[in-house]
C-alpha positions in Angstrom: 8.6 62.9 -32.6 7.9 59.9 -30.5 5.7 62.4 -27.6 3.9 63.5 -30.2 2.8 60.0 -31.4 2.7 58.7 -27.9 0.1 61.7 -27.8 -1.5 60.7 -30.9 -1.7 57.0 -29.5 -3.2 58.4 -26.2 -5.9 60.6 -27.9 -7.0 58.1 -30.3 -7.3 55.7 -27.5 -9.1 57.7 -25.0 -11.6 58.7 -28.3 -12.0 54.8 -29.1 -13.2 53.9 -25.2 -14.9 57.0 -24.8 -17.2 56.4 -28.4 -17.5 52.8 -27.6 -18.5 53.5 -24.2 -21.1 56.0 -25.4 -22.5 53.9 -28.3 -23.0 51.3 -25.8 -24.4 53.4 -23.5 -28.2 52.4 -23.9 -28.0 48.6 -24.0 -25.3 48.4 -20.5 -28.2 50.4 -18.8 -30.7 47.5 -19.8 -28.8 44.8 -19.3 -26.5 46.5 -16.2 -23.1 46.0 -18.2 -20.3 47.8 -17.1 -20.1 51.2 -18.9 -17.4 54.3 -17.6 -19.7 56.8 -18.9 -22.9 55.8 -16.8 -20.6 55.3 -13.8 -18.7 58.9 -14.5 -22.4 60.3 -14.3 -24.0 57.7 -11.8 -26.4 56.4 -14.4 -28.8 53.8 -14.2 -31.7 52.3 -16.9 -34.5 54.8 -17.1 -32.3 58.1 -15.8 -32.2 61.2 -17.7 -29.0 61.1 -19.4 -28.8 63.8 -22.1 -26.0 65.7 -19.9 -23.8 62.7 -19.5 -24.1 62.3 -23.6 -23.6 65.9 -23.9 -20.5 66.5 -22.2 -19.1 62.9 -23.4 -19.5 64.6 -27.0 -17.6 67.2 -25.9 -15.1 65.1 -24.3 -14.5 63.5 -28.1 -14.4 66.7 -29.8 -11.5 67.8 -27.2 -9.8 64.5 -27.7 -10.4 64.7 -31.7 -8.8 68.0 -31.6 -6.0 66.8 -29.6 -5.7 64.2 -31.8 -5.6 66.6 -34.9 -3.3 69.3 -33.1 -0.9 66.8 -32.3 -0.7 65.4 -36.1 -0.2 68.6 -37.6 2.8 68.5 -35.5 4.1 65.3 -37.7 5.1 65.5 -41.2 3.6 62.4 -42.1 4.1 61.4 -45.7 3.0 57.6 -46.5 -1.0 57.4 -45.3 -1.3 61.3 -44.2 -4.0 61.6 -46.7 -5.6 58.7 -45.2 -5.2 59.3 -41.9 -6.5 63.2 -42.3 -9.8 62.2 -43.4 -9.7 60.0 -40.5 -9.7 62.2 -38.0 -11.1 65.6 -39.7 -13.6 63.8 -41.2 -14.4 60.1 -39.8 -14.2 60.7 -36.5 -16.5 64.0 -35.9 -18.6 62.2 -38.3 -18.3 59.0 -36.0 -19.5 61.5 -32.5 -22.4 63.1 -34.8 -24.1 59.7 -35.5 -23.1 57.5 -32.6 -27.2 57.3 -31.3 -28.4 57.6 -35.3 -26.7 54.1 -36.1 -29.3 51.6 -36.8 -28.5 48.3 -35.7 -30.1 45.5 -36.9 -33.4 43.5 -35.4 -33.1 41.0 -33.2 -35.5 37.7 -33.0 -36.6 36.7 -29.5 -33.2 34.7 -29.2 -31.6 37.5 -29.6 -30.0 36.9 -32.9 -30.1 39.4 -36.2 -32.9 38.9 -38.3 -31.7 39.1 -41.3 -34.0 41.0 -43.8 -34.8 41.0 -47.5 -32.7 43.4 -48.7 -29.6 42.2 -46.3 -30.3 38.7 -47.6 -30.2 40.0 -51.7 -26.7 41.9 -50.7 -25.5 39.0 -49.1 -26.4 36.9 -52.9 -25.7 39.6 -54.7 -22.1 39.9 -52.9 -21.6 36.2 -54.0 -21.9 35.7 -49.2 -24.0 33.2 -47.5 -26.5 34.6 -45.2 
């Protein structure tokens, strides 16, 4: 029981880095941040990087189904609902949409401008902008 969680605990790490890593991927090229997957591929701002992104994706969905192999292994009772749709659903969800996430606009600071509608969710959620 405890290699298979250790597995589950390396797969799930290795899937966080890995997403983050790509998600990033874009702004550590502009601003020359350190990012593993541009220096696995040798990437720099303005090079073509739709094969580093593809075989990163793939390199999720193989630690995704590591992940997934190694919890049917566990007869998890408390949260195995929870954590099923976490990684059958959440996280190939997650690798689908990493480059689709919008984030928000920034001013020439570099701070969020906060919108119209973000601002009436904010009052309408009782928050402060």
């Amino acid at each position: 029981k405890q290699r298979v969680l250790q597995q589950m605990g390396y797969c799930a790490g290795k899937w966080i880095y890995l997403a983050d890593a790509l998600d990033d991927l874009s702004q550590d090229l502009q601003s020359g941040g350190y990012n593993p997957v541009a220096l696995r591929f040798g990437l720099s701002d303005g090079s073509d990087r739709a094969q580093a992104e593809a075989q990163t994706r793939a390199l999720l969905n193989v630690c995704n189904a590591q992940l997934a192999a190694a919890f049917e292994l566990l007869q998890i009772r408390r949260y195995g609902t929870i954590l099923g749709n976490i990684i059958y659903l959440g996280m190939p969800d997650v690798i689908k949409n990493l480059h689709k996430r919008r984030r928000p606009p920034k001013d020439k600071t570099g701070e969020p401008v906060v919108t119209a509608s973000a601002a009436a969710d904010c009052e309408r959620n009782g928050l402060k902008e």
